[in-house]
C-alpha positions, -999 to +999 in steps of 0.1 A: -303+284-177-330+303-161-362+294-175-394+320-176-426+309-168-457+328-174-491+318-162-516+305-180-541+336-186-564+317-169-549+320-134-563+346-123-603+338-133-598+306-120-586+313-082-618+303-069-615+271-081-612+243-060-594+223-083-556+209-073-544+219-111-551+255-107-531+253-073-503+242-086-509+263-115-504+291-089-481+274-057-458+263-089-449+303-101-415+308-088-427+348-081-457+333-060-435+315-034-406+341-035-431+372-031-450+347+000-418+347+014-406+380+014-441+389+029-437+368+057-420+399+076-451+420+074-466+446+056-444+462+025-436+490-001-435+476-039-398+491-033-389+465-003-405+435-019-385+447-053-354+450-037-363+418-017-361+396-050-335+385-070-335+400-104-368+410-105-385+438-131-403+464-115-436+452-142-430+417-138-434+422-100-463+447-105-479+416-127-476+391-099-486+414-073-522+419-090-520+381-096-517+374-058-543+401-047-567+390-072-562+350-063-567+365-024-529+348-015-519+388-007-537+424+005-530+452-011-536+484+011-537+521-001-530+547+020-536+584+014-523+603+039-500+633+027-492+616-005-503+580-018-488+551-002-493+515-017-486+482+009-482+445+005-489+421+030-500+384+030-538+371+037-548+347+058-548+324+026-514+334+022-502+323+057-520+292+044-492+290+018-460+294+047-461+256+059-460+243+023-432+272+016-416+256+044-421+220+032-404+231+000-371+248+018-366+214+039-370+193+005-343+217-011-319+213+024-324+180+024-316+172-014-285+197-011-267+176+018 
């Protein structure tokens, strides 16, 4: 059973905070860690980091994405060129977030064996 979890509405106003609640509030978001992750190869298209993720909904993703630029974990950069080009990549408070994505995979290897 897959369970859905959907932020608190007050996610977003809260990034700023200091506090270890919000956080975990945000770190704890399945879609946070997943989209950190896919980042970690660079800069993307909304298409790569959708096709990227596991059953994800193309306004579910959109959601998150505005969560993580607002809370400063990712960069969203328009280009406008010949036509408009939207890309993803992570911020340097989102390359904050690898080592504890990392600390996560080795607790899920470990408990697996």
């Amino acid at each position: 059973i897959m369970k859905t979890i959907v932020p608190s509405p007050n996610t977003t106003e809260n990034c700023s905070s200091s506090s270890l609640a919000t956080a975990i509030e945000l770190v704890g978001d399945w879609w946070t860690l997943y989209i950190v992750d896919v980042l970690r190869a660079g800069e993307l298209r909304f298409c790569e980091i959708e096709r990227s993720l596991p059953h994800s909904n193309p306004a579910t993703l959109a959601k998150r994405l505005k969560q993580l630029e607002s809370c400063e974990v990712i960069v969203r950069r328009v280009e406008t060129l010949d036509k408009q080009s939207v890309t993803y990549s992570l911020s340097s408070r989102g390359i904050d977030l690898l080592p504890v994505l990392e600390a996560i995979k080795a607790f899920a290897r470990a408990d697996s064996t």
